[in-house]
N, CA and C of each residue as an Amber inpcrd file, in Angstrom:
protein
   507
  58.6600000  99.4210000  90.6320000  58.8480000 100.0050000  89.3060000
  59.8560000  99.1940000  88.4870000  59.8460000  99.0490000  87.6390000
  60.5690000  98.6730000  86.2490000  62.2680000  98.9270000  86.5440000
  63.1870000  98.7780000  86.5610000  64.3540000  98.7850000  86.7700000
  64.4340000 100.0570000  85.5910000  65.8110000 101.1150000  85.7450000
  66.0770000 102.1830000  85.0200000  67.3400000 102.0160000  84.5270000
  68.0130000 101.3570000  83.5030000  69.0890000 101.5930000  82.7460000
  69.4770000 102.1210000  82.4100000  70.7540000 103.0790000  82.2500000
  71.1540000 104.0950000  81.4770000  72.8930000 103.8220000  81.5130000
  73.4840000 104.3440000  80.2710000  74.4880000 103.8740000  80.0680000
  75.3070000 105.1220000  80.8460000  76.6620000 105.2510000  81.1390000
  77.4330000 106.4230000  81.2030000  77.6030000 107.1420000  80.7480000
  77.3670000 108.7500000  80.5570000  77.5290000 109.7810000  79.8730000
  78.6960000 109.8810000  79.3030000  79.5970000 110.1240000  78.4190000
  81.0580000 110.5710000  77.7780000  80.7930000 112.0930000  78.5310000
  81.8820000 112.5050000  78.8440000  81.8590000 114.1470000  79.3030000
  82.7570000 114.4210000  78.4090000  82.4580000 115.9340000  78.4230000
  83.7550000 116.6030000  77.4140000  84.9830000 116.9800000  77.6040000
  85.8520000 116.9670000  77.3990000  87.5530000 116.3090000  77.4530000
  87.3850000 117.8730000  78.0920000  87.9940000 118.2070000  79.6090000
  89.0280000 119.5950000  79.8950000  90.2790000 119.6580000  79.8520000
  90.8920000 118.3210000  79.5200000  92.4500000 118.7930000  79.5790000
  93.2460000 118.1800000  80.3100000  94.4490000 117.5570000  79.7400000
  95.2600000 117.3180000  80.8430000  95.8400000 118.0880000  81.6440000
  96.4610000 117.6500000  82.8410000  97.3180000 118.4070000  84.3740000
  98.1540000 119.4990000  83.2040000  98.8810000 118.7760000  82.1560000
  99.9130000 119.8160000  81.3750000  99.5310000 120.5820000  80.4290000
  98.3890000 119.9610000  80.4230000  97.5350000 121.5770000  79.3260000
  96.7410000 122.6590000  80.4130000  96.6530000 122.1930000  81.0400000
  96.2350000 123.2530000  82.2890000  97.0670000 123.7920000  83.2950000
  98.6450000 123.5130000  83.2620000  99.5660000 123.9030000  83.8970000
 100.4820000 124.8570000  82.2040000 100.1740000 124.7390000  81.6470000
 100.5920000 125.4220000  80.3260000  99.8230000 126.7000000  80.0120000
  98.5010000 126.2710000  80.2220000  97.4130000 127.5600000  80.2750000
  97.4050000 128.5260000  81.6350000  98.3370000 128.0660000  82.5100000
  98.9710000 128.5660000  83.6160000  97.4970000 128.6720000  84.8640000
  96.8850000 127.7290000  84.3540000  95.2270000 127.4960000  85.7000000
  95.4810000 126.4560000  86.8140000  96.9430000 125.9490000  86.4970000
  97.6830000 125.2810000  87.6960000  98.7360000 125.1000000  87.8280000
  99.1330000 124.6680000  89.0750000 101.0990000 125.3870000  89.4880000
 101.4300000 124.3440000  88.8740000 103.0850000 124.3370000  88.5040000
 103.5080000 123.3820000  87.8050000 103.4680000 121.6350000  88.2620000
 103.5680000 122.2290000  89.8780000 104.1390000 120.9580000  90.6630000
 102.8200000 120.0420000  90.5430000 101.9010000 120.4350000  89.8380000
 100.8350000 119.5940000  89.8090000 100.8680000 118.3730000  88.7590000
 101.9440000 119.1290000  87.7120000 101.8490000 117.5890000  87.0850000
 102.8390000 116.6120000  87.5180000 103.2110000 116.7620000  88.7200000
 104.2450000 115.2950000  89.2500000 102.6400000 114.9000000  90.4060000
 102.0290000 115.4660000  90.5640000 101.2290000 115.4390000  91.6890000
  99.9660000 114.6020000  90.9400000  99.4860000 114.6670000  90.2840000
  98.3130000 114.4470000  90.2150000  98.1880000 113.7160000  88.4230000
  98.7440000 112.4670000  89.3050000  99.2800000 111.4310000  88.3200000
  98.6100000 109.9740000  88.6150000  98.0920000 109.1640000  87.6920000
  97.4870000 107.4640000  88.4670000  98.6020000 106.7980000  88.0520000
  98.8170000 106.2660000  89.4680000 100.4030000 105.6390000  89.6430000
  99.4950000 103.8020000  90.1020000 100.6290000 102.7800000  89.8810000
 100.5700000 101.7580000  89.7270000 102.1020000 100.9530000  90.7230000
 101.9940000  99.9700000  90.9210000 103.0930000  99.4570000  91.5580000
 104.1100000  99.4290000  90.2240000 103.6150000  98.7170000  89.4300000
 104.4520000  98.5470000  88.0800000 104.6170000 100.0830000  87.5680000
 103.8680000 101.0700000  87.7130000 104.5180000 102.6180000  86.8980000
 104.2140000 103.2360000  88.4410000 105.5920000 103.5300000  88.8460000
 105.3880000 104.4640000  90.3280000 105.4340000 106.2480000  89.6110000
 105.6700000 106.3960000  88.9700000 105.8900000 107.5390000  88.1000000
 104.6400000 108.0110000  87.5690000 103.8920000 106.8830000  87.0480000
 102.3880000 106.7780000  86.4150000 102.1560000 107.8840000  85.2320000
 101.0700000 107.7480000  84.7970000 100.2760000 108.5330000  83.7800000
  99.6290000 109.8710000  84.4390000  99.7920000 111.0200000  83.2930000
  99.6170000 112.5390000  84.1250000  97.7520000 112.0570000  83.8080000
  97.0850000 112.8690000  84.7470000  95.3640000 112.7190000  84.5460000
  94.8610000 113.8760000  83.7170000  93.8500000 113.3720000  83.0540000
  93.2860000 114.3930000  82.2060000  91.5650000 114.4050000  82.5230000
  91.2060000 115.7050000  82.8490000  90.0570000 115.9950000  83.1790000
  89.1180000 116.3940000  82.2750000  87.5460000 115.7360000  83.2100000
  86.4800000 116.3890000  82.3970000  86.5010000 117.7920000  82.2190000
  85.9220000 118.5690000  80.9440000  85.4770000 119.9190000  80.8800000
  84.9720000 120.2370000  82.5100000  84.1240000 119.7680000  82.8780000
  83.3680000 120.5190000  83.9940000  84.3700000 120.6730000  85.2750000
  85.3810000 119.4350000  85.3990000  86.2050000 119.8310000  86.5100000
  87.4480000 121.1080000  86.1930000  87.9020000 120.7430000  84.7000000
  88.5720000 122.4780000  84.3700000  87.7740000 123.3330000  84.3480000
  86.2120000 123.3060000  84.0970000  85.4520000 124.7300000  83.9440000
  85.6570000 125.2700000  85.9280000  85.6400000 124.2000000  86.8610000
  85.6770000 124.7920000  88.0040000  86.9650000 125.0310000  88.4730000
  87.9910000 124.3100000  88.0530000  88.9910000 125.0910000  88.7160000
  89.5230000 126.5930000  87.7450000  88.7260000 127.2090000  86.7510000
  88.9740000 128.3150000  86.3340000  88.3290000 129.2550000  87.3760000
  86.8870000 128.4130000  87.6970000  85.9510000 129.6140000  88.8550000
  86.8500000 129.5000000  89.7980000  87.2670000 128.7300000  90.6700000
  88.0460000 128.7320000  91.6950000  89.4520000 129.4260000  92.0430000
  90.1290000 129.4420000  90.1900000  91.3380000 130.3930000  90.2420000
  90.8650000 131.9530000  90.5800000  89.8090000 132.2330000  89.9370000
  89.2060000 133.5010000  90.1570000  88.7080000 133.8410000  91.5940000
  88.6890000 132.7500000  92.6740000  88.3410000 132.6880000  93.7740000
  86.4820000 133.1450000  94.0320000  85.9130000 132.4190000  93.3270000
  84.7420000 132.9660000  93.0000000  83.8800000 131.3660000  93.3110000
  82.7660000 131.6350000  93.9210000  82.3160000 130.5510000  94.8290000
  81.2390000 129.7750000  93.4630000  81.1300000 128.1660000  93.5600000
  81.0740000 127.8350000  92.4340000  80.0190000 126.2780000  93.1310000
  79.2050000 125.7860000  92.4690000  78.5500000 124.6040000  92.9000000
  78.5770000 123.7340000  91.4630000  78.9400000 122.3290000  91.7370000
  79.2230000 121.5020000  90.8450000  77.9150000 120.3890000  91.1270000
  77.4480000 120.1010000  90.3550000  76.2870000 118.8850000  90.4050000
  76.9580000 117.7390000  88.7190000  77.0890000 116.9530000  89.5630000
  77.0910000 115.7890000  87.9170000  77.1950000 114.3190000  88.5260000
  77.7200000 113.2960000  87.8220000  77.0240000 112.0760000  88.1580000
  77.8440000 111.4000000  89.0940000  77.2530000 110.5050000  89.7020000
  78.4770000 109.3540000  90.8630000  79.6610000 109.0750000  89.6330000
  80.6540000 109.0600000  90.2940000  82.1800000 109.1380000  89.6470000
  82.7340000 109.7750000  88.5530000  82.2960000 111.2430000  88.1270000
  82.1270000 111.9200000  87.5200000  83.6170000 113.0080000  87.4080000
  83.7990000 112.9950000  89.1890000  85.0520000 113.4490000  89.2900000
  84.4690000 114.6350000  90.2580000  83.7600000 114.9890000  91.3550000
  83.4560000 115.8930000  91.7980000  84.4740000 116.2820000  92.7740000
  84.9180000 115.4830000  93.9710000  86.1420000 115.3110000  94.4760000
  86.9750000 116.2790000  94.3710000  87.7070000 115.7460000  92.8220000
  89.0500000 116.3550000  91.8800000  88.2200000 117.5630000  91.8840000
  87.1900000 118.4530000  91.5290000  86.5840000 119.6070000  91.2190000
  87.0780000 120.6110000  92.4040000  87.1180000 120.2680000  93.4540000
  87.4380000 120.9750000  94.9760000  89.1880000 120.8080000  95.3100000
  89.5330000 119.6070000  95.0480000  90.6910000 118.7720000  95.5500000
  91.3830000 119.7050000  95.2750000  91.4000000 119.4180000  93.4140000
  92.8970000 120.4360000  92.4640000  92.2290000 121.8660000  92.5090000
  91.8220000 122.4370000  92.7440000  91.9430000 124.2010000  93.3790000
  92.7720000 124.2150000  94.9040000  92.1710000 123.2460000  95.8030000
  93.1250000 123.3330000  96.8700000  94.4330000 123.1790000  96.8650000
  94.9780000 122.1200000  96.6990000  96.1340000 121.9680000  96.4340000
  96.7590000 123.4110000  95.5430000  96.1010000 122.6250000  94.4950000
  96.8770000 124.5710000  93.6200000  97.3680000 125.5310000  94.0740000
  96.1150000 126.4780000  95.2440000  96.0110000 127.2120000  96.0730000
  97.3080000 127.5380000  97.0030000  97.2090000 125.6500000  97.4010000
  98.1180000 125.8680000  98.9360000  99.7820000 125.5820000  97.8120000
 100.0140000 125.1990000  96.8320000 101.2860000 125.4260000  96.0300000
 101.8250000 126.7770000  95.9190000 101.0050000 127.2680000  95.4070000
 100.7660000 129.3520000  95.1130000 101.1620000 129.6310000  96.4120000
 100.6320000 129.2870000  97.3100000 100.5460000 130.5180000  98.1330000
 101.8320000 130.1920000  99.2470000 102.2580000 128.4230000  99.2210000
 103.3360000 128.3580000 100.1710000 101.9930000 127.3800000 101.4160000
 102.6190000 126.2440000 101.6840000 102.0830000 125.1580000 102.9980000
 102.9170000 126.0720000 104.2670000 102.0560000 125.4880000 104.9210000
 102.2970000 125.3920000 106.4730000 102.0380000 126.5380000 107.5130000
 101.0730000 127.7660000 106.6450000 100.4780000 128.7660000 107.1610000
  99.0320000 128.5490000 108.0050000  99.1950000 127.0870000 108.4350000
  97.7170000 126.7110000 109.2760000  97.0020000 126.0150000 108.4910000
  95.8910000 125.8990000 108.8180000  94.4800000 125.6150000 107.8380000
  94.0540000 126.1730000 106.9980000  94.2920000 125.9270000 105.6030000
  93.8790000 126.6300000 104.4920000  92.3970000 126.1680000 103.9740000
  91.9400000 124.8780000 104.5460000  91.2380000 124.2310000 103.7790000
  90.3000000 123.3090000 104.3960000  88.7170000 123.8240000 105.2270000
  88.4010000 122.6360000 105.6280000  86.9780000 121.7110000 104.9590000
  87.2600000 120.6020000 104.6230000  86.1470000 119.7700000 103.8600000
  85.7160000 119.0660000 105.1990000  84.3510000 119.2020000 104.6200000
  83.6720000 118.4670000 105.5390000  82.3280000 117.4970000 105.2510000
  82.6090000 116.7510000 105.5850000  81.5370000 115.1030000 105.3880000
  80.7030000 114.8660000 105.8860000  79.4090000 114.3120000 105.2070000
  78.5690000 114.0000000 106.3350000  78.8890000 112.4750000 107.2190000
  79.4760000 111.8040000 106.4170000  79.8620000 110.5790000 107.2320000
  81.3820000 110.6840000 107.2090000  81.8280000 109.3240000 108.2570000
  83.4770000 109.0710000 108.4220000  84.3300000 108.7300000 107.2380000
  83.1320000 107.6640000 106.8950000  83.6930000 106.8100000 105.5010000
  84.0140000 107.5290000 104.1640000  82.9630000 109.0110000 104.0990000
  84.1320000 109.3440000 103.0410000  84.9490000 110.2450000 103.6330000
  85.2220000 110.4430000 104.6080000  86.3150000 111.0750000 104.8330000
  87.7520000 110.5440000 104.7250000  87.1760000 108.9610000 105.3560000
  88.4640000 108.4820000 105.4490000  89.0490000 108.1800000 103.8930000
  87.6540000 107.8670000 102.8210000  88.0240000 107.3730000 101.3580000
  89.0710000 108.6330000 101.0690000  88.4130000 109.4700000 101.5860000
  89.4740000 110.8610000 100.2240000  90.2990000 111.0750000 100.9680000
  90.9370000 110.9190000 102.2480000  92.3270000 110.7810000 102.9150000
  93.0760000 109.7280000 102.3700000  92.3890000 108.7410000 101.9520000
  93.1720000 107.6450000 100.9390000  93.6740000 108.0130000  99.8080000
  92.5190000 108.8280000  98.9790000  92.7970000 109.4090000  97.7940000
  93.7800000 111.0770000  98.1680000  94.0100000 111.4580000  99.1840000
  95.1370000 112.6310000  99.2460000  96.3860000 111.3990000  99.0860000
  96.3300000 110.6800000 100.1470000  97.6060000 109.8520000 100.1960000
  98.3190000 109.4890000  99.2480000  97.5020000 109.1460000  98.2850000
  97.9190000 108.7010000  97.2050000  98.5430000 109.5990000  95.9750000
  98.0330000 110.7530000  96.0320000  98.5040000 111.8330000  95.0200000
  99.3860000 112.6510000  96.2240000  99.6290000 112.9910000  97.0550000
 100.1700000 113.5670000  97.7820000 101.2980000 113.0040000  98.7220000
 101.0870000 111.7730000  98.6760000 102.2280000 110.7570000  99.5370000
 102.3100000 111.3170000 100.9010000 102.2480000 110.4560000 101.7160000
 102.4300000 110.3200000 103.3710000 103.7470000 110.9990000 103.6630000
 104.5240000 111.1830000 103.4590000 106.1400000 111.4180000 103.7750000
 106.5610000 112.5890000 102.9200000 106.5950000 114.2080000 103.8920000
 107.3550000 115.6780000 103.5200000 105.9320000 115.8850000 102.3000000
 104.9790000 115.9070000 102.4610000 104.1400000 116.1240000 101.1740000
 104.3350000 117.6780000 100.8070000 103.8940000 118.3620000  99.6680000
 104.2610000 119.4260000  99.3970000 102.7410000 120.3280000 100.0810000
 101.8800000 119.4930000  99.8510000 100.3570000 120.1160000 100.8160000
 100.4700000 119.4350000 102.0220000 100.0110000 119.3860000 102.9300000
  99.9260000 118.6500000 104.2490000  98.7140000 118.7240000 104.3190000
  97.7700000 117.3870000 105.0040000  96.5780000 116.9590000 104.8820000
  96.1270000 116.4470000 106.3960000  95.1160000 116.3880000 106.6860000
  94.8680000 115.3420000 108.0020000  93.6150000 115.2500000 108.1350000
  93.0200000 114.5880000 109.3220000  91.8430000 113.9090000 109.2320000
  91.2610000 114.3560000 110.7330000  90.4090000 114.4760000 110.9560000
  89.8790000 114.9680000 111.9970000  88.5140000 114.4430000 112.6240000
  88.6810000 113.8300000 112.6390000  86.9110000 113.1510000 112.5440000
  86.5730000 112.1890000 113.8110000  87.3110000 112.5760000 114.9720000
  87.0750000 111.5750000 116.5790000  87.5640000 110.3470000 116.3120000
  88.1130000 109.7450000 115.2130000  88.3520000 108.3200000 115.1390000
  89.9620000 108.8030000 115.3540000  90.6080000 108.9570000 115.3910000
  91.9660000 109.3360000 115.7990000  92.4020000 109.2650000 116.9800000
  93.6840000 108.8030000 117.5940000  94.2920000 109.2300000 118.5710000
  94.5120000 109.5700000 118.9730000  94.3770000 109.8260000 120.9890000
  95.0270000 111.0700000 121.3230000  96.5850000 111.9910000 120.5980000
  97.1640000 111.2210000 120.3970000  97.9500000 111.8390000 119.8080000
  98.3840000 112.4700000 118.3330000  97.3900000 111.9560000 117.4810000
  97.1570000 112.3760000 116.1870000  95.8310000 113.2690000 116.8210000
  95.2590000 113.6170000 117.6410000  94.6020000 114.8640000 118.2190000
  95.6790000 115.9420000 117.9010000  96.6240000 115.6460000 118.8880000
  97.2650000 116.6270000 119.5610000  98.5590000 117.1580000 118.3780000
  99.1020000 116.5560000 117.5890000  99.2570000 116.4900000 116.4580000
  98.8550000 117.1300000 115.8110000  98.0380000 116.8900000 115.2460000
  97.0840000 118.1090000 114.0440000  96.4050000 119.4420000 114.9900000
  97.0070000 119.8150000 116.5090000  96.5150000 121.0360000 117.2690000
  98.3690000 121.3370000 116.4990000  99.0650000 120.8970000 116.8420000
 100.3190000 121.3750000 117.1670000 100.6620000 121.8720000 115.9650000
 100.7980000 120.9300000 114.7770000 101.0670000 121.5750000 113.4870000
  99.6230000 121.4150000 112.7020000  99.0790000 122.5160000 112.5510000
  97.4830000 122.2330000 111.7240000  97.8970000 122.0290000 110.0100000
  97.5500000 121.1020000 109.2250000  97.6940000 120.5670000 108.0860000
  96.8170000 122.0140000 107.0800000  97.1430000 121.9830000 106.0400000
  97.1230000 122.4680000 104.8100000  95.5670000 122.1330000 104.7380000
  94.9250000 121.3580000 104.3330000  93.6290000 120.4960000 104.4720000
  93.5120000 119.6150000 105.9280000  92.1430000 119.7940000 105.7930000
  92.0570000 119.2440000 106.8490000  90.6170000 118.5090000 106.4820000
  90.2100000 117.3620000 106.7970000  88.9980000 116.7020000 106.5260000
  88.3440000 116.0580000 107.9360000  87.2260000 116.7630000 107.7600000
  86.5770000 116.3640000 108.8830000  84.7830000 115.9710000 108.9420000
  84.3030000 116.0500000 109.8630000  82.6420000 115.4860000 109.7780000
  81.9270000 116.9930000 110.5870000  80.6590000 116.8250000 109.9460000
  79.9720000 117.8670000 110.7590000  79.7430000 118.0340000 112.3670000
  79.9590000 117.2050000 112.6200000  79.7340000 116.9750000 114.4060000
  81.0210000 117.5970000 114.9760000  81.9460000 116.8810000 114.3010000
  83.3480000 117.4290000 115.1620000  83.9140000 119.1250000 114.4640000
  83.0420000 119.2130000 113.4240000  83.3870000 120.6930000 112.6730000
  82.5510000 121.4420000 113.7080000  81.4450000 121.2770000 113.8810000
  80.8110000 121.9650000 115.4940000  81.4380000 121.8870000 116.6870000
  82.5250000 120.9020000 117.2920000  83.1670000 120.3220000 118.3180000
  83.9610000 121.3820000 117.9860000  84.5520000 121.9830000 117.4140000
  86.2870000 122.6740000 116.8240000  85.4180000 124.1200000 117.0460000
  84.3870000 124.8640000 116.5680000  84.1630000 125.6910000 116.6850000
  83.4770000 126.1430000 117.8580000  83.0850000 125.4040000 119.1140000
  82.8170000 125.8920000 120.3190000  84.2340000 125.2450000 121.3980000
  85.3180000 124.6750000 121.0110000  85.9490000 124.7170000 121.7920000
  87.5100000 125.5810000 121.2960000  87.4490000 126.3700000 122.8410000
  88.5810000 127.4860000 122.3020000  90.2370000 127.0540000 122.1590000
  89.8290000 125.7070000 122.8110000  91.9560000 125.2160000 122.2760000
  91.5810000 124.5590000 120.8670000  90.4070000 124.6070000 120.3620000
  90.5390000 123.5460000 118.5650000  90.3010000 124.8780000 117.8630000
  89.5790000 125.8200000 118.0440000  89.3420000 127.0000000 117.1490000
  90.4510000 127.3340000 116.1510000
């Protein structure tokens, strides 16, 4: 067939982190959090979202179950990400597993553990995150049994592995 061109859609502006932490649809600490930082700006620029990713974290404040469809790099990710986080700000980290995503492959698991890292920083984070997916160490096993992370990202195989064995449950 004929090759299919199409240019990128413009989406409609939802708002920056501080117009949506003003409209009180996210905790404050989100606008130090969820910032694109640079070696040259470690501080960086606050992010401002499509309409469709604020239209879902309004469903999500409401705790009301919500399905997002739109285009490769669109921001679907951020649509799930910033309700979690939010969530685990509100409510206080370190009450277990608040949060588990799950992948069909490793590779994006490991991509959006890159992308927590990065808005969330490796060191005392205010969410705690981890990765779960058999590529880990015994001891980053035993680790994420001992203190279970805030999020947790994992693959369907080992999300079946966790639910028939009674020390990962």
């Amino acid at each position: 067939p004929e090759p299919w061109l199409a240019l990128n859609p413009a989406f409609e502006p939802g708002g920056s982190v501080t117009d949506l932490v003003d409209r009180g649809l996210l905790h404050a600490d989100c606008r130090q959090i969820f910032r694109v930082r640079t070696e040259a700006d470690p501080f960086g620029r606050e992010i401002s979202f499509h309409r469709h990713q604020s239209d879902a974290f309004e469903v999500a404040q409401r705790r009301e179950s919500y399905v997002l469809t739109t285009g490769t790099g669109s921001g679907k990710s951020m649509s799930y990400i910033v309700p979690i986080v939010d969530r685990v700000l509100r409510e206080g980290s370190g009450q277990g597993v608040r949060a588990i995503v799950v992948y069909p492959m490793n590779a994006l698991a490991n991509s959006q553990l890159g992308e927590l890292e990065k808005f969330l920083g490796t060191t005392n984070p205010k969410v705690t995150f981890g990765r779960y997916t058999g590529q880990e160490s015994r001891t980053d096993r035993e680790q994420i049994l001992q203190n279970p992370p805030d999020i947790l990202l994992t693959n369907y195989v080992m999300l079946e592995l966790m639910l028939t064995r009674p020390r990962e449950r």
